[in-house]
Each structure stands twice: as C-alpha cells, then as structure tokens.
C-alpha positions in Angstrom: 52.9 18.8 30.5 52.5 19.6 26.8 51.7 23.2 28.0 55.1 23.4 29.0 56.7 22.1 26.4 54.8 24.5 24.5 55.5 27.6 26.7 59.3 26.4 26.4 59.8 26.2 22.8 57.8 29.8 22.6 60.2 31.3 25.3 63.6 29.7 24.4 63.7 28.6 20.5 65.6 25.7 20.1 65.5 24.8 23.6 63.8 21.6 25.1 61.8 20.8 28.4 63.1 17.3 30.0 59.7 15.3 31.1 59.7 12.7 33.8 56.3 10.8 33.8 55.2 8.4 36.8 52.0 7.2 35.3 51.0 6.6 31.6 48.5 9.1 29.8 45.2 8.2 29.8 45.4 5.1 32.3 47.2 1.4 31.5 43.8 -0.3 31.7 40.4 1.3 30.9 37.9 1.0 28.2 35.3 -1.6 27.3 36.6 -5.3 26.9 39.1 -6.3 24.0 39.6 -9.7 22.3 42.8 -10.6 21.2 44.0 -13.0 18.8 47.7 -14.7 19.4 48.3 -15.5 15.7 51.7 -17.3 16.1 50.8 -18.9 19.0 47.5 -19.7 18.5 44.3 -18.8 20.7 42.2 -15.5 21.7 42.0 -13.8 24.9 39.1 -11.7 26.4 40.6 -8.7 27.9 38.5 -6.8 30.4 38.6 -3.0 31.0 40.4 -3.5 34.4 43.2 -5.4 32.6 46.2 -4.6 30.3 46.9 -6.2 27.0 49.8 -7.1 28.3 48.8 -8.8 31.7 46.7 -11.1 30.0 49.0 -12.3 27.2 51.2 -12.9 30.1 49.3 -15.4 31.5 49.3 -17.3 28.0 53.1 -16.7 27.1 55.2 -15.9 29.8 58.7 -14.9 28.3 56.8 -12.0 26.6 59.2 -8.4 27.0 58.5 -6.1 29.0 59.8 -3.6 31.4 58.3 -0.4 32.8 54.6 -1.3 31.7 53.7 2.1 31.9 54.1 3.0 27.8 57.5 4.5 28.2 60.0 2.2 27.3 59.3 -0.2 24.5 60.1 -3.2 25.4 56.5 -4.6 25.1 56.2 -3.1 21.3 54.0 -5.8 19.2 53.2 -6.2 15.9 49.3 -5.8 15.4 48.0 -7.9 12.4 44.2 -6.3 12.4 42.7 -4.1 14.0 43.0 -0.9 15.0 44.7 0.7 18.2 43.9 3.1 20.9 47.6 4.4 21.5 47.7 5.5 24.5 52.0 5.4 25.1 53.9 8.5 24.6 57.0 6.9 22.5 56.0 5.6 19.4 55.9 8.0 16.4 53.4 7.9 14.3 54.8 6.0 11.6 55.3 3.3 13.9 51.8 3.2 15.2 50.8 2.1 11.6 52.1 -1.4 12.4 52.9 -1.8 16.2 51.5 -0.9 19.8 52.7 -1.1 23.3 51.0 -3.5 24.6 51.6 -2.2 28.2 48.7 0.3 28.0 47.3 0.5 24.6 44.1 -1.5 23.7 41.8 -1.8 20.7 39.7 0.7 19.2 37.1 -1.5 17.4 37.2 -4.2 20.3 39.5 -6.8 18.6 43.3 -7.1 18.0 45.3 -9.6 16.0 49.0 -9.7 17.4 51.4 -11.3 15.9 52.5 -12.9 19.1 
C-alpha cells in the first residue's frame, strides 16, 4: 500500500491515493506479554500476546471508547504515563505518539505501560 502511494505521488504531483484498510498493520495482538498499570483507576493487568490492550482494560473498566479496534479511528487514544509504545495504528502523527497510543492494537516496547486510565 505505501508503494502505491509512492508510485502515485511520483506519477501525478499533488495528487493523492485513497486507502481502505480491513485489518491493522502489523496484527492487533502479537508480541511477548505487557503489564499495564491503570493509574487513575488503580491496578495492573497482565496482557498476553494473544490479547489487545484494549480487550483487557475492558474487562476492568467497561465504558472505555472505542470503536473500530483496528487502529483506524481513534476513539481508543490513551494517554501513556511510562513507558514506551510499539505503534502499530496508522493515524497518529508522530507528535502525538510522544504522549498517546491506540490502545486497540498498540502494545509496549519494554513490556510495561502506565496509562492514565
């Protein structure tokens, strides 16, 4: 897909290629095991590698956003506290990966996330 973006912007300056994904890049769930700390709430979570950040702090606090769960939207955007993410959502700019995730399908780098959730 970035190919193609590519080859348009070479072949048509100016011009832009409209992407329709179906499934986020790099998998929702996958990697080793990530804890996560609820720091509002209270309480950590053990996150396996089959799991999403997400699906499991839904268990804990229901009413948390979300929508497509597939890193597209943004609805599931969260602060993180400490740590460092593995972005794996094709929305946020970089600036805004300094401070937030999507919870949806990123995870943790280092193997532990504080959220302010």
């Amino acid at each position: 897909m970035d190919a193609l973006v590519a080859a348009v912007a070479e072949l048509r300056p100016g011009a832009t290629a409209q992407l329709e994904r179906f499934h986020p890049a790099g998998g929702a769930a996958s990697g080793d095991t990530v804890e996560v700390e609820l720091a509002r709430s209270g309480g950590t979570l053990a996150v396996p590698a089959d799991r999403s950040v997400l699906s499991a702090v839904r268990e804990r606090l229901p009413d948390t956003p979300y929508s497509c769960e597939q890193g597209f939207c943004g609805t599931c955007r969260t602060r993180v506290l400490s740590g460092t993410s593995d972005h794996r959502d094709q929305l946020l700019t970089e600036a805004e990966r300094g401070d937030s995730m999507l919870i949806c399908v990123s995870r943790s780098r280092e193997g532990r996330l504080v959220l302010d959730l």
